[in-house]
C-alpha positions, 0 to 999 in steps of 0.5 A: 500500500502506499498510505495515500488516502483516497477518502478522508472523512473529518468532524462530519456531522449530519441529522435528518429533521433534527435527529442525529444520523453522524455526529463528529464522525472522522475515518480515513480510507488509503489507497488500495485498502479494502475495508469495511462498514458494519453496524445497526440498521439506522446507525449511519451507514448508508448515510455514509455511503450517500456522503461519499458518493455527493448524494448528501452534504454534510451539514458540518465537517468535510468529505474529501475524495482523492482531495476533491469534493465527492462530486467532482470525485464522482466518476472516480468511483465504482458503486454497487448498490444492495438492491437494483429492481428490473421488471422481469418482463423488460427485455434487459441482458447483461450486457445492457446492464453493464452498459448502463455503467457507462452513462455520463462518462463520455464526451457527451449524452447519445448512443454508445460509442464502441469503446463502451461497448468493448468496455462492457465486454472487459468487464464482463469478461473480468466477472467471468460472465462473458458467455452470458451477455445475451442472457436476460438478467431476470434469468441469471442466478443471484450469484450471476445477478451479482457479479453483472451488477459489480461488472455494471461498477467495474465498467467505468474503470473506478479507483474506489469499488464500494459495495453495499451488501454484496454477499446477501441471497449468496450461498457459501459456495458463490460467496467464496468465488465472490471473494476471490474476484474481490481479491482479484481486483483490490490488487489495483483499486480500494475496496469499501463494503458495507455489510452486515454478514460479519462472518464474511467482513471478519476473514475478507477485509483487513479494516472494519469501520463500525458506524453507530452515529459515531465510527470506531474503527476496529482491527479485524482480529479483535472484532469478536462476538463481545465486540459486536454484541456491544456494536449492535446493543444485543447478543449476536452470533458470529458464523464462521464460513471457513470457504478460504483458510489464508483469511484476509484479501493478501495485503 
């Protein structure tokens, strides 16, 4: 790694109608890290994400990407959200769906030049689903489904890849490929995932950022079951995946 922060999160604040979601939050995120972010429902993440990607502002504090304004840092990120919803009965392939990834990133707004297209097909290749590019999305397993929407990511050729959920609806067997193809591609850019499945967070990442209004960031082998519990305010239970034994993505 060569320690260059890609974002910087400093004395952030931020409240919904008055309520406190973040309150004082300070992170910083270096290049080709591959982190990520835990905590309860309603304790700040996906208002962190929307902060990082320019869709919030903060009402105190600042958000730095790569030294620049979230906007303006934009196209400089890769994001796939937990849930993307096509109607099953739109005529929609794979390939059509990485292609969306290439919205705005041209000169200009009209039809796909070729080297969208031929972009579209790298990254499906990259996923491994290049044979299924003329499939219909709705068809493709959740595995499948996955791996198109993180090509539809990949298809802009980002320096920060950030994922919400992405190992929900996946068995343990998809969720080991999923993990390799992350490994994979943190060799040449930053890796930020939002999650709930601690399991997978404990053996995939080498930071964890726990968000409940404010962020600690706690180092993956002292994340233990104790150490949730008090995160989530309950008991909770850690399930061990053992699909890879080498532990985290090699630094």
């Amino acid at each position: 790694m060569t320690g260059r922060p890609v974002i910087e999160v400093r004395d952030v604040s931020f409240s919904y109608d008055g309520s406190p979601i973040l309150d004082g939050v300070n992170l910083t995120i270096d290049e080709l890290d591959c982190a990520s972010i835990v905590g309860p429902n309603a304790g700040g993440k996906t208002t962190l994400i929307k902060l990082f990607l320019g869709l919030l502002k903060p009402q105190r504090g600042s958000v730095r990407i790569f030294g620049h304004s979230p906007v303006e840092a934009r196209t400089r990120i890769g994001y796939m959200p937990q849930r993307v919803r096509f109607d099953p009965a739109f005529p929609v392939t794979a390939f059509d769906v990485v292609l969306m990834g290439r919205l705005g990133t041209g000169s200009s707004w009209g039809r796909y030049r070729r080297e969208d297209r031929e972009a579209a097909q790298r990254a499906l290749a990259e996923v491994g689903l290049e044979e299924k590019q003329a499939a219909s999305f709705s068809a493709l397993s959740g595995g499948q489904q996955q791996r198109v929407l993180i090509a539809r990511a990949l298809v802009g050729t980002p320096e920060i890849l950030l994922l919400d959920e992405p190992t929900s609806n996946l068995d343990f067997v998809v969720e080991g490929k999923f993990y390799e193809l992350l490994c994979h591609l943190n060799e040449r850019m930053t890796i930020v995932i939002v999650s709930h499945d601690i399991g997978f967070v404990s053996r995939s990442v080498r930071r964890v950022f726990c968000v409940n209004r404010q962020v600690v960031e706690h180092p993956v082998e002292d994340f233990t079951a104790e150490g949730v519990a008090h995160l989530y305010g309950g008991e909770v239970h850690l399930v061990r995946h053992d699909i890879r034994k080498e532990g985290t993505c090699p630094s």
